[in-house]
N, C-alpha and C positions, 0 to 999 in steps of 0.2 A: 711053709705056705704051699698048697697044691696048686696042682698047673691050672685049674680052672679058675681061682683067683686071680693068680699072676695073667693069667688072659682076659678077664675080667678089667684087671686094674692098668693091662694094654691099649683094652679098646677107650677107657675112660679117659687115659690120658691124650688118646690120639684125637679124642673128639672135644678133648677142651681145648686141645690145642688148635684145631683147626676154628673154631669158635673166638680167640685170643686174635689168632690171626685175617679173621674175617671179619671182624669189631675196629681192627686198628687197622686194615685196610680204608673200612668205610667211612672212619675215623679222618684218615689222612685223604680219603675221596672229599668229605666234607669241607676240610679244610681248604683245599688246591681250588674246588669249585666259589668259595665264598671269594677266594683272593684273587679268582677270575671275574666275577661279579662286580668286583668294586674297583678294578681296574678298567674292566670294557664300560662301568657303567649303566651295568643291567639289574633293569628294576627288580623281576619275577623269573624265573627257572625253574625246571621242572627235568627229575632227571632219574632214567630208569636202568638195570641194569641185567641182562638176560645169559645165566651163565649155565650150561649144560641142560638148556631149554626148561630153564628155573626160572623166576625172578628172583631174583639174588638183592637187590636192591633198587629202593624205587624213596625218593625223596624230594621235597620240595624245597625253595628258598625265596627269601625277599618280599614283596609287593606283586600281586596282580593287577591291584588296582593303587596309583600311587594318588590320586584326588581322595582319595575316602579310605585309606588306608587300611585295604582288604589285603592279609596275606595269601600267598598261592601257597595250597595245598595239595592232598592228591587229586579231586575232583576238576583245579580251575583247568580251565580248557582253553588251547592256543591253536591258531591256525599254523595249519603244517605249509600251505604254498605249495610250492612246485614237488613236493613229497608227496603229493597227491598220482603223481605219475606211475609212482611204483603199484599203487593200488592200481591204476590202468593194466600193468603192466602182467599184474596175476589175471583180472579181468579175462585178457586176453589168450591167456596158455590156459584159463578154463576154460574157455571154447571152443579153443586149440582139442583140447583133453574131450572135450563134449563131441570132437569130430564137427563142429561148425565152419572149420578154417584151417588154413595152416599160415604162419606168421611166412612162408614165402609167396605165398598169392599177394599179384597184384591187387592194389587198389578198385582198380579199376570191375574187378568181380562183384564187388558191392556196391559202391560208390559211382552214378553214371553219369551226374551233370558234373563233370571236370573235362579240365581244357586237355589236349591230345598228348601235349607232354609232360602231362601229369599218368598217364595210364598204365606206364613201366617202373612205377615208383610201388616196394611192396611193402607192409606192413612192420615187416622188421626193419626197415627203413623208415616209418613213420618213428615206430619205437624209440630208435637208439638216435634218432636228430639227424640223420642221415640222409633226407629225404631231397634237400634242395628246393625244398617249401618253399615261395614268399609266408613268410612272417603276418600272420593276422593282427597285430599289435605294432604300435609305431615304436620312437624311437624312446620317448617320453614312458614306455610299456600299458600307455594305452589302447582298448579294442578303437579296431578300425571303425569308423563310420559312427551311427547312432545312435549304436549299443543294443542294435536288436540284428538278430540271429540272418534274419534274411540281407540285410546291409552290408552285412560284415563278409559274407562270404562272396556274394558279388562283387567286394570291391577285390578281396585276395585274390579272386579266378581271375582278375585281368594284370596284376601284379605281374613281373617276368620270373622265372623259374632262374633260382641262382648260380645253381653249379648241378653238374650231371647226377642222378642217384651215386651214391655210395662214395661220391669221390670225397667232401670231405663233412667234417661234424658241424652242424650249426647248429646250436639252442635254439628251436622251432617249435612255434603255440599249436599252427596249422595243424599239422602233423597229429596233435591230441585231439582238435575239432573234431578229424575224418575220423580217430580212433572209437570217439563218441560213439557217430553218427552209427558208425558199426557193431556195435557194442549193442546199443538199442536194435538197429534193425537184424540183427542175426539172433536176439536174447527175446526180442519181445514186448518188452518191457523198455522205459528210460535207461540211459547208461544210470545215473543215482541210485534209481533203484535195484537195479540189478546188481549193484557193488553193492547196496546196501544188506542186500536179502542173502550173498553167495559170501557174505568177506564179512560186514559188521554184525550181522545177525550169528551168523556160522563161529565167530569169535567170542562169541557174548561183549562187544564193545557197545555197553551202552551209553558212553556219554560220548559215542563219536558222528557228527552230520556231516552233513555237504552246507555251506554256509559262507557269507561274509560280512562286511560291518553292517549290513543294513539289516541281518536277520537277528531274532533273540536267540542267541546264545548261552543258555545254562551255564551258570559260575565263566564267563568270559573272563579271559587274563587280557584280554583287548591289548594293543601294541602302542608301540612306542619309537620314536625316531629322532636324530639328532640332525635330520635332514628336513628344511622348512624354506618353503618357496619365499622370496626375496621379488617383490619388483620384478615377476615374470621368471625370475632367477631360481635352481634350487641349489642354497648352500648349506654348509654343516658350521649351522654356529657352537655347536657344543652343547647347547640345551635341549634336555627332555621335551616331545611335543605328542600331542597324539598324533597316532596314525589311523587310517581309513583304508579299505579297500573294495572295492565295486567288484565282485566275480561273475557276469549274467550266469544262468543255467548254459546255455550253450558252450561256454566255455571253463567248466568246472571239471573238465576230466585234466584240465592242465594247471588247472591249481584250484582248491574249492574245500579241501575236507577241515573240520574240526576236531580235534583229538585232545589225547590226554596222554604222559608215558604209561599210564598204567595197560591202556587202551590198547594202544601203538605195541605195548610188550605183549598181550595178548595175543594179538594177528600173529607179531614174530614167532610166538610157540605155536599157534595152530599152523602156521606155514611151513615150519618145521618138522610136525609131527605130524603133516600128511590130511591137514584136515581142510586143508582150501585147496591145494593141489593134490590128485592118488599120486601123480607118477613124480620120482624122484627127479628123473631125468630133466620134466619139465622145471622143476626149481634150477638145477644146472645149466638148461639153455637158456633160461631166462633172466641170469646171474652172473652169461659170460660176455664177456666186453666182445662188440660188436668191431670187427675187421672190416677197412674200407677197402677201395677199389682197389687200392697196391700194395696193401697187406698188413698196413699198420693198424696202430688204436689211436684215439685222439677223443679229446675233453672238456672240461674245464678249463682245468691250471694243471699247475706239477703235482698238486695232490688227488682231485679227483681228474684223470688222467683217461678215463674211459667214458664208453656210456655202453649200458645192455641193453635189454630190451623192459623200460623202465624205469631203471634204478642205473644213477650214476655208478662208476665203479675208481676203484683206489688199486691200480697194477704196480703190484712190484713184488719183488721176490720174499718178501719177509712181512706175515699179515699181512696178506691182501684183502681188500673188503669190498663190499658193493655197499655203496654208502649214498641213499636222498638225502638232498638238500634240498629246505624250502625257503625264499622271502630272506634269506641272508641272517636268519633267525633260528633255524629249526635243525635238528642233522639227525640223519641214526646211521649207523655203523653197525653193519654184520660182519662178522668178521668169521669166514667158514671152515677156516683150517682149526681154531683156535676154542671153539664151542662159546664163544662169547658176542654179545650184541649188546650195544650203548646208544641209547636214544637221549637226548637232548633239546628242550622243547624251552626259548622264552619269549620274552614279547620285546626285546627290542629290538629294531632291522638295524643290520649290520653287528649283529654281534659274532654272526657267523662260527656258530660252536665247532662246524664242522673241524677247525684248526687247531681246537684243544682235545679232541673226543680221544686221539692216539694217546694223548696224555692220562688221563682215565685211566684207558687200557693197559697203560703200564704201570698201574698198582698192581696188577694181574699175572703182566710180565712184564718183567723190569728191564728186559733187551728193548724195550719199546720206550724209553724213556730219552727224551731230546739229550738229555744231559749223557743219556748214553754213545750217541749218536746214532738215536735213529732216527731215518729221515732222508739221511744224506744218502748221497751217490755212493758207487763201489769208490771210483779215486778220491771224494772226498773222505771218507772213513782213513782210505790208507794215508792221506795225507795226515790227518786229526792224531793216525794213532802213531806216527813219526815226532807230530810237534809234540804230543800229550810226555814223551819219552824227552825231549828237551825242554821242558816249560815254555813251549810258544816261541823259544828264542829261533832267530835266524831263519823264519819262512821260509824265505824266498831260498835260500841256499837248499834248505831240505827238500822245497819244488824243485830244486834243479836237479838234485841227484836223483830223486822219482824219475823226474821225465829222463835224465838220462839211461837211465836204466831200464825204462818201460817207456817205449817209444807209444801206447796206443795209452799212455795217461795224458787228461784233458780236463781241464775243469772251465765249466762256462761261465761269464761275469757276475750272472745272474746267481748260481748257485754256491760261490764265495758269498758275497755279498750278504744274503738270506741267511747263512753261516754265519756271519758276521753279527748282525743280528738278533739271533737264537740266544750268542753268547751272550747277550747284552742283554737279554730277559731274564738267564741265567744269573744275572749277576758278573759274569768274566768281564770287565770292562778291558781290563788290559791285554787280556787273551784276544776280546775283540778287537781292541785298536792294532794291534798283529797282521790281524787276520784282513783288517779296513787296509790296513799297507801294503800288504801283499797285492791285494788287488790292483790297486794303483800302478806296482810294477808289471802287472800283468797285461793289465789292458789301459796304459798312458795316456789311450785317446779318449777315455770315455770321464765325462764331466759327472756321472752318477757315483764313479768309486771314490771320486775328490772330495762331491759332494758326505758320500759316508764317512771315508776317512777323518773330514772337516769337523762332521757334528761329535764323531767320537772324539777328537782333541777336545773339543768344546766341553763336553759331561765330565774329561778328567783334570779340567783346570788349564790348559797348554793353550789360552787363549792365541797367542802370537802366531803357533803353528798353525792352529782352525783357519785364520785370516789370510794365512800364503795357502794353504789347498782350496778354502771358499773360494780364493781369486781364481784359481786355477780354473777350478769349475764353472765359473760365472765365465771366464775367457773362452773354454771349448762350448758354452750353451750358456749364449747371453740370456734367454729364457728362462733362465735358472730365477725362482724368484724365492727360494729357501736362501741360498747363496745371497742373492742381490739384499735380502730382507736385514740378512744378518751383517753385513758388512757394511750397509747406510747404520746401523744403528751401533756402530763400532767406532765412527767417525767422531 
């Protein structure tokens, strides 16, 4: 056989193999995402996958429409919600880029009927929620006043300013209003339009608008909620119901756009490849988690743990990402170390993909897989990888000799607990119930760890034992009504 062959019958093999392994990736993608579905109880998903500024895969599943039983495909179209921000958020570093501004000017350069101490409040503070805005939405997340533009911002100008600029994160609407306001009056044109023309047009996303339930929507996957007002009340009875949302124009640079993953994976590669931003630099300043007044970062939760100028962010040492979420329904995840990005788009509120999308990512890389332990803290991991060496046995003894030996090991109730957890979607029941005990030795006083502890007896049969930690818990937090619920009906 000559060498030309033999290198021939190399690259052949190298390329069915990568082919085998990219089929049984998407294969086992498929599967993970459907037994996500039928667990959260998500009608329709739409799910895209962006790998070395490719689309590597792009897939649909379920119901769009579950009345008339239309499947979601690649065309139907979901509202992305508060992901609408990150499109603000290029908006603004192209005008940045255009020399109209720089994200450290104050407010106050553009913007001139605001109250006095609003006028030291700057842009990248509007951005990253930083700002100490009164809130133009109540509590209920309805707009202030009577839904027209001039109402709503008289009433927020007399509202009180919450906390100093930069000092800490609040989720603020206000803060996208003035971004608007800017947006238009620096561009020329409507903030819509001008996203439209510089971002949807410039991407070729043609099925992406500005819109909400009251506009026609092309192939809508229209939304769904297990959240339904009650007698003034809103609870979650468990049942599918439709959802609605009212976006006026004035306030659609904070939630408003309509998309598709195909759409959404588009922007990602022209955003990447230099074709909505020139300068690199500007994707990097507007990607990195914004530092408050004493030098920290601050967030959401323990996962999305930042915010930039935009786009929530995911800080930690190992895949970090800058990650929008919208409506507790929508999530995309870039992940910039890694050359990969996973957008996740459906219609139910609260299915909040953002919590599974790491999971995805770790068909990709498998250090990213929960069951690996990622996720956890640095002391959790060394705890996991102590017990993982005894079979779970003897926790607390194996915390003891950590801490003895490493005086600056600490774990917080919260982040056992969520551990706790994990294992138990895992499958580990008994691993978890360990891990529910531990807790309890660690922090005694707390009616939450009894309460874990309690439910996991409960799932492996050890009624007797549930019934003395339930009481526990019901005793430190009579409020407890998981505890109280289960113990009247034990009687």
């Amino acid at each position: 056989m000559n060498s030309s062959f033999k290198i021939i019958l190399l690259l052949f093999a190298s390329t069915l193999s990568q082919q085998v392994f990219a089929q049984s990736t998407s294969d086992s993608i498929d599967l993970f995402i459907k037994e996500k579905m039928s667990k959260l109880k998500i009608p329709g998903l739409q799910l895209a996958i962006v790998k070395n500024n490719r689309l590597e895969k792009l897939s649909a599943y379920g119901l769009a429409n579950i009345e008339h039983q239309v499947a979601v495909d690649s065309k139907s179209s979901f509202s992305i919600n508060s992901m609408t921000k990150a499109f603000v958020g290029v908006a603004i570093m192209q005008l940045q880029e255009w020399g109209k501004l720089k994200v450290e000017d104050h407010i106050s350069q553009y913007i001139l009927d605001i109250p006095d101490d609003w006028k030291s409040i700057t842009i990248r503070q509007l951005l990253s929620n930083t700002s100490g805005l009164p809130n133009n939405i109540d509590d209920k997340e309805q707009v202030l006043g009577d839904g027209t533009e001039g109402k709503n911002w008289e009433m927020v100008k007399k509202l009180p300013i919450q906390f100093k600029p930069g000092e800490r994160f609040s989720y603020n609407q206000t803060g996208y209003y003035i971004l608007g306001r800017i947006i238009t009056k620096l561009s020329g044109k409507h903030f819509t339009k001008f996203i439209d023309d510089n971002q949807f047009k410039v991407a070729t996303m043609s099925a992406t608008q500005f819109g909400d339930s009251h506009d026609i929507i092309p192939n809508s996957a229209g939304a769904y909620s297990t959240i339904v007002n009650v007698d003034g009340k809103w609870i979650n009875d468990g049942k599918l119901h439709n959802a609605f949302a009212t976006f006026p124009l004035f306030f659609r640079t904070a939630t408003g756009i309509i998309s598709t993953c195909e759409d959404l994976a588009k922007w990602l590669i022209a955003l990447q490849s230099g074709k909505l931003l020139n300068n690199k630099n500007s994707v990097q300043q507007m990607l990195t988690s914004v530092k408050l007044n004493d030098g920290h970062i601050d967030g959401f939760n323990r996962l999305t743990n930042g915010y930039a100028l935009g786009w929530p962010t995911v800080v930690r040492d190992e895949h970090p990402a800058a990650a929008p979420v919208g409506g507790m329904r929508s999530a995309l995840f870039v992940y910039p170390k890694d050359d990969l990005s996973i957008i996740v788009l459906t219609n139910l509120q609260g299915s909040n993909p953002e919590w599974f999308i790491d999971e995805i990512a770790g068909y990709y890389f498998p250090d990213m897989k929960i069951a690996n332990g990622f996720g956890l803290s640095k002391n959790l991991k060394l705890l996991r990888q102590q017990l993982l060496k005894n079979n779970f046995q003897n926790s607390f003894k194996i915390y003891s000799n950590i801490k003895s030996s490493n005086k600056a090991f600490d774990l917080s109730e919260d982040e056992v607990n969520s551990w706790g957890y994990q294992l138990i979607e895992q499958n580990m029941n008994k691993e978890a119930l360990q891990i529910f005990q531990l807790n309890t030795l660690l922090f005694p006083k707390s009616a939450n760890v009894y309460d874990s502890y309690a439910e996991t007896l409960e799932l492996l049969g050890n009624r007797k034992e549930a019934i003395i930690n339930y009481s526990k818990s019901l005793k430190l937090n009579p409020k407890n009504e998981n505890a109280r619920l289960f113990l009247e009906s034990k009687k």
